[in-house]
C-alpha positions in Angstrom: 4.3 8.9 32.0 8.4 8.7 31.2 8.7 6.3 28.3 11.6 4.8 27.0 12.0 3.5 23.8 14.3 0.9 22.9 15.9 0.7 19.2 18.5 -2.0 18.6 19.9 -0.4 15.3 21.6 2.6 14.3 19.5 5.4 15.3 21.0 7.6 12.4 21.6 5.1 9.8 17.5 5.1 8.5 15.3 2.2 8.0 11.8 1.2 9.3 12.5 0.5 12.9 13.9 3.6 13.2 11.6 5.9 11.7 8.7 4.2 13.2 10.6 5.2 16.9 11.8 8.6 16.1 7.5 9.0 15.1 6.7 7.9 17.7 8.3 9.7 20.0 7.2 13.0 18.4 3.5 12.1 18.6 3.7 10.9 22.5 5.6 14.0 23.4 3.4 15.7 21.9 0.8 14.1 24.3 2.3 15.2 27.2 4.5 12.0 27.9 8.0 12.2 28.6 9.8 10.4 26.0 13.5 9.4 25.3 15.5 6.9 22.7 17.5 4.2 23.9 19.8 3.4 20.9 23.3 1.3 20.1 26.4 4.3 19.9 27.2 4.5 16.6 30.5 3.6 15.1 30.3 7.2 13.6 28.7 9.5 16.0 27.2 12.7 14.7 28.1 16.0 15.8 24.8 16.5 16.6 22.5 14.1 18.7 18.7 15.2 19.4 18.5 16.0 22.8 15.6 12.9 23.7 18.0 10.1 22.5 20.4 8.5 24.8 23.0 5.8 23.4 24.8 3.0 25.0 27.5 0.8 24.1 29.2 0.6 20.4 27.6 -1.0 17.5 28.9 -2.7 14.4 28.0 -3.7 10.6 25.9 -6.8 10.7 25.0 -9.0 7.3 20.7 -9.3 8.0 19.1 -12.2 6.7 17.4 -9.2 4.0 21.4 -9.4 2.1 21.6 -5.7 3.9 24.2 -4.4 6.2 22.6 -3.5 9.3 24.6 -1.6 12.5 23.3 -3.5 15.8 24.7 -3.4 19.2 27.2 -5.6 19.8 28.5 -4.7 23.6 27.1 -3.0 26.6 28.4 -2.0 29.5 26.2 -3.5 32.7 27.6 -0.2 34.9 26.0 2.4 31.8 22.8 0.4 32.0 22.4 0.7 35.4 23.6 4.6 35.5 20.8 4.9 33.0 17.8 3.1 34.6 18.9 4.7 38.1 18.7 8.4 36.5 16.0 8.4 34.5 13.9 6.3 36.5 11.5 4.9 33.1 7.7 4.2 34.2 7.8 2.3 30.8 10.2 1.0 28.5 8.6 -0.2 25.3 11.3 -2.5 23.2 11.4 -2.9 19.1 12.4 -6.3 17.9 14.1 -7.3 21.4 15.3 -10.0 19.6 18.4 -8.2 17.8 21.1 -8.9 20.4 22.4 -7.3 22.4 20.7 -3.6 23.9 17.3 -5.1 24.4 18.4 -7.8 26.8 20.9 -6.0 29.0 18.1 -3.3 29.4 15.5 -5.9 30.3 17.3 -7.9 32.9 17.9 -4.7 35.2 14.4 -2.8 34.4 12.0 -2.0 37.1 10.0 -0.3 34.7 6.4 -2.3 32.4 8.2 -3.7 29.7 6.2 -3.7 26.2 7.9 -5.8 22.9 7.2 -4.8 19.7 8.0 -7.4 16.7 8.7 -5.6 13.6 10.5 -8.2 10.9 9.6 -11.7 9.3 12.6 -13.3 8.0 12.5 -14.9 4.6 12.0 -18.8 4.2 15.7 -19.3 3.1 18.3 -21.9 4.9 20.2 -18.7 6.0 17.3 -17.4 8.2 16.4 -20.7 9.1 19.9 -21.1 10.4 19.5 -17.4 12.4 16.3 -18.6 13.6 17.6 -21.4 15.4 20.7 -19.6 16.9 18.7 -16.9 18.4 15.3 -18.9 19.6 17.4 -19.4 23.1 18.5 -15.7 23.7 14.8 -15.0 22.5 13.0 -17.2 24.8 15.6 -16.0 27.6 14.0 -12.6 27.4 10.3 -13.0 26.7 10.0 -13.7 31.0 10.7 -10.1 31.6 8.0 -8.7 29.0 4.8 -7.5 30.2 2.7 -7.3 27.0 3.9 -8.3 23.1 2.9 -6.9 20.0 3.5 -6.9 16.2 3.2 -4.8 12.9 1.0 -7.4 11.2 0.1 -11.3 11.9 3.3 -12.2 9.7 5.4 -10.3 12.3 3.8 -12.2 14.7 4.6 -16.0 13.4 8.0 -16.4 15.2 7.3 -14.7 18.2 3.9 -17.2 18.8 6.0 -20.2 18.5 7.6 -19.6 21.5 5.0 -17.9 23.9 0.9 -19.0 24.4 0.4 -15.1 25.5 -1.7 -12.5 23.5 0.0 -10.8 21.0 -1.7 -8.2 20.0 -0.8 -6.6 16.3 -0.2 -2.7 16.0 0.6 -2.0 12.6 3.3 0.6 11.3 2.3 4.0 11.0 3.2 6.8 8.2 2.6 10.6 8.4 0.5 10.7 6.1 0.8 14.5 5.0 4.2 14.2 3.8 3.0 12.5 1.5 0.4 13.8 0.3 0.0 14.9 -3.5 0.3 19.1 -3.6 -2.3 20.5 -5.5 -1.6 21.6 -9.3 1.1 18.2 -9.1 0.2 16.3 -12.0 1.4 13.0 -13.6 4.7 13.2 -16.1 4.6 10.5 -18.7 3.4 7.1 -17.9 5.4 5.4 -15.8 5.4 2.3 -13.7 7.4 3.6 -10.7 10.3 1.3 -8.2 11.2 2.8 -5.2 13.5 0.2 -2.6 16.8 -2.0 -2.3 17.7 -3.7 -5.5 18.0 -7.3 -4.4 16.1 -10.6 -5.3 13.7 -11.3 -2.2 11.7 -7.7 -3.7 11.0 -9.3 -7.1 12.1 -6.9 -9.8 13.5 -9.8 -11.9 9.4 -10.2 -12.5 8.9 -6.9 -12.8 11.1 -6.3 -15.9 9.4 -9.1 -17.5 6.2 -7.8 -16.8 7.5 -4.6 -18.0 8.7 -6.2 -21.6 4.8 -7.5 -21.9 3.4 -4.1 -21.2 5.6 -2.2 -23.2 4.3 -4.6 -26.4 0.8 -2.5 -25.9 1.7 0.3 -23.9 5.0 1.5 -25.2 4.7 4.9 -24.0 5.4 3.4 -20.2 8.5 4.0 -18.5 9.6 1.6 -15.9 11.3 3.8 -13.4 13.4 2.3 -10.7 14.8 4.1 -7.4 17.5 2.6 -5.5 20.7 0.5 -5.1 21.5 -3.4 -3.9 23.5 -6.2 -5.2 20.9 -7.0 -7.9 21.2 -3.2 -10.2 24.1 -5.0 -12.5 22.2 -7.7 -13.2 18.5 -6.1 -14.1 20.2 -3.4 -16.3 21.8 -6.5 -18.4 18.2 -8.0 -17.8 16.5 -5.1 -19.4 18.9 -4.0 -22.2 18.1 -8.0 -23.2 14.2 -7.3 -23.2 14.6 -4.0 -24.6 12.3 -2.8 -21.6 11.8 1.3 -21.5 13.6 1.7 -17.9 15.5 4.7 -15.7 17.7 3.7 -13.2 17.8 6.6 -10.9 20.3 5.1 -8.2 19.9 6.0 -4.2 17.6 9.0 -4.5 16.8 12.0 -1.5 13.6 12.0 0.2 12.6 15.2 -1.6 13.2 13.2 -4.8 11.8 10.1 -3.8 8.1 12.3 -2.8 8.5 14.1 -6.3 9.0 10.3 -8.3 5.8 9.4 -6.0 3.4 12.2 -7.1 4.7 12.0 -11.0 4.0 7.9 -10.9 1.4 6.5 -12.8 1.5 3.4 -10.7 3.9 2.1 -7.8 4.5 -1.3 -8.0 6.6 -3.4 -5.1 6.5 -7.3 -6.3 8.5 -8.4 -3.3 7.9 -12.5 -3.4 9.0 -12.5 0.7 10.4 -11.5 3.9 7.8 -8.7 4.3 6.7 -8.4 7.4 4.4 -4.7 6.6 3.8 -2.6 3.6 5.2 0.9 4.5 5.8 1.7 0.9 2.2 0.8 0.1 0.6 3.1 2.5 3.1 5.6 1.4 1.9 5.2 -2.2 -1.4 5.2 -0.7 -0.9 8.6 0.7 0.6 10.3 -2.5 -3.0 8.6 -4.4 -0.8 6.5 -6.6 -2.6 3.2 -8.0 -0.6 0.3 -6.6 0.8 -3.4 -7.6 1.9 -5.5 -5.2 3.6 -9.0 -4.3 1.5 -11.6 -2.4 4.0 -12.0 0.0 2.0 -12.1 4.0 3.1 -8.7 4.9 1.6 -7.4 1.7 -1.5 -9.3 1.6 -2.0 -7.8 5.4 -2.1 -4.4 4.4 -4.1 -4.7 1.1 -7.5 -5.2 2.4 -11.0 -5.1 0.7 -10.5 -3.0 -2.2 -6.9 -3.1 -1.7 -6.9 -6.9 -2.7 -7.2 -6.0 -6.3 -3.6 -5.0 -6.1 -2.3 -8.1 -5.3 -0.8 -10.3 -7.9 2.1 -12.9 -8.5 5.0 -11.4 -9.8 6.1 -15.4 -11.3 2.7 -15.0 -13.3 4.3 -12.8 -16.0 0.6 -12.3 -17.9 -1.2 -11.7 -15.2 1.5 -9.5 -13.7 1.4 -7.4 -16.9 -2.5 -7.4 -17.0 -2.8 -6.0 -13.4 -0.4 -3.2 -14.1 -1.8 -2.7 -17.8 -5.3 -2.0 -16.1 -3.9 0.5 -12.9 -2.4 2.3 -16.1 -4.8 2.9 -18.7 -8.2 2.0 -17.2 -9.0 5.4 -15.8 -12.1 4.8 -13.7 -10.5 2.2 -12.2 -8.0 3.5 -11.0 -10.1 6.7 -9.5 -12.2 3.7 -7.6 -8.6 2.8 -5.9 -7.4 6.3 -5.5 -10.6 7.4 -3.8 -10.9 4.2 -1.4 -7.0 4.2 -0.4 -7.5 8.4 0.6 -10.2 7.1 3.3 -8.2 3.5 3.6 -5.2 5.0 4.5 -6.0 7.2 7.5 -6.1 4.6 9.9 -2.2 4.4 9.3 -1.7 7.9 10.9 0.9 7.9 13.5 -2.3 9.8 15.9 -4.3 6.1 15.4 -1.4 3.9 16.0 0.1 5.9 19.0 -3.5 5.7 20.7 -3.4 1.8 20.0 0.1 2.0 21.8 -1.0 3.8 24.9 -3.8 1.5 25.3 -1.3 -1.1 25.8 0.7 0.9 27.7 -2.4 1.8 30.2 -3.1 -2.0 30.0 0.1 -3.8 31.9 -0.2 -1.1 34.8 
């Protein structure tokens, strides 16, 4: 089968989106399919481009409803479109959130090819996304004609794309390769540490989590909080910190290499997003490396913490009960070999091998 697959942001830039499609197209080549990217041209465009990925169009710096800066296509030329779908003649063209203007709909409109939609985000419950909401329900609903099957990450994905269509949407979650990250043997734990590891903003909760930290620290003052990455916010939890006199390392943007060996020296990984979680990748990731876990009970996170992942799940506002949970992952050994040894077997269904054969199912399906 010749499969394209549509990405609406910066192909080079990083993020979920994109690391789920550049995963995905690995794992189906490696099935036999033939598989290419459809992505927005980059304002910068690097010297070298992977040989699968075709772009279109330009693409420019967009404020998301997440307070990031994301690169989205902004203009398309009809002609390139059409030179495209002509020559490479797609049996399939599967779509990720075809509701980021512009790519998805000027693909769509001319495609012969089954058309599969995959919804990735959920915005946050502020007025801002509110506002987005309602500006792009229209170009959504303009393009949901054309799709032959929908599906989501989780049922939080879902919520805005079942407002506007009674069809089955069926929910794929995100995938991680699971041996990058797991633990190498003779790896063992540095000091004890509370480990961060995301953008520095309010939606993710860290506000909470330095509190937390301060209550901790009064019975565990050997605990480091250590936090890895940047956002608008970093100013304003350093101040927050040196107030509370929490224990805490600011590491800044950090490698991939560097983020994997932070992961495997944590004690416990701790995400206390309050919303706009649509998944958990960083859970599953902390999964992988069999790191104890404390999250948010935003939808997304609840979704992915299942049976005994549930015990993970706490209220970042609840400052006592916040510090309890993370008090327990910390010192209470057996406990946290119970979570370790049920997240190793947990995890595997989040394989990229399980979610690509959930994806070809679908694809199979709408022929």
């Amino acid at each position: 089968m010749k499969i394209g697959l549509v990405c609406p942001y910066n192909l080079f830039k990083g993020g979920g989106v994109q690391e789920c499609v550049l995963a995905m197209q690995q794992e189906l080549a490696a099935r036999g399919h033939e598989v290419l990217i459809v992505a927005p041209q980059p304002r910068e465009v690097p010297e070298s481009i992977p040989g699968f990925v075709r772009l279109l169009g330009r693409s420019t710096d967009v404020k998301s409803p997440f307070h990031t800066t994301a690169q989205i296509s902004v203009s398309v030329d009809p002609r390139g479109v059409e030179e495209l779908l002509a020559r490479e003649q797609f049996d399939l063209l599967h779509f990720h959130e075809p509701w980021v203007p512009l790519l998805s709909r000027q693909i769509l409109t001319r495609s012969s090819a089954k058309n599969v939609a995959t919804f990735h985000a959920k915005l946050p419950e502020t007025v801002m996304s509110r506002t987005i909401e309602r500006v792009i329900t229209p170009y959504t609903k303009s393009i949901l004609k054309y799709l032959d099957s929908f599906t989501a990450v989780s049922t939080a994905a879902a919520d805005y794309a079942s407002d506007l269509t009674d069809r089955r949407i069926t929910i794929v979650p995100n995938g991680i390769d699971i041996a990058k990250y797991k633990r190498p043997s003779g790896v063992k734990s540095s000091a004890p540490n509370v480990l961060y590891v995301g953008r520095l903003e309010k939606r993710k909760g860290l506000v909470y989590l330095v509190r937390a930290m301060k209550t901790l620290q009064a019975s565990q003052p050997d605990v480091e909080l250590r936090i890895a990455g940047t956002g608008p916010d970093h100013e304003q939890l350093a101040r927050l910190a040196k107030e509370l006199g929490v224990n805490v390392t600011f590491y800044g943007w950090v490698t991939e290499a560097d983020k994997l060996r932070l992961l495997h020296e944590a004690t416990v990984f701790c995400s206390p997003a309050r919303y706009g979680e649509s998944f958990g990748i960083v859970l599953l990731e902390a999964m992988a490396a069999g790191i104890p876990t404390v999250a948010g009970d935003n939808p997304g996170y609840v979704a992915v913490m299942q049976e005994t992942g549930a015990l993970s799940i706490v209220s970042p506002k609840d400052t006592a009960d916040f510090a309890r949970r993370l008090e327990l992952f910390v010192t209470d050994k057996g406990l946290r070999k119970h979570w370790v040894d049920w997240a190793q077997v947990y995890v595997q269904q989040f394989s990229y091998k399980n979610v690509v054969d959930q994806y070809e199912r679908i694809y199979k399906s709408v022929f």
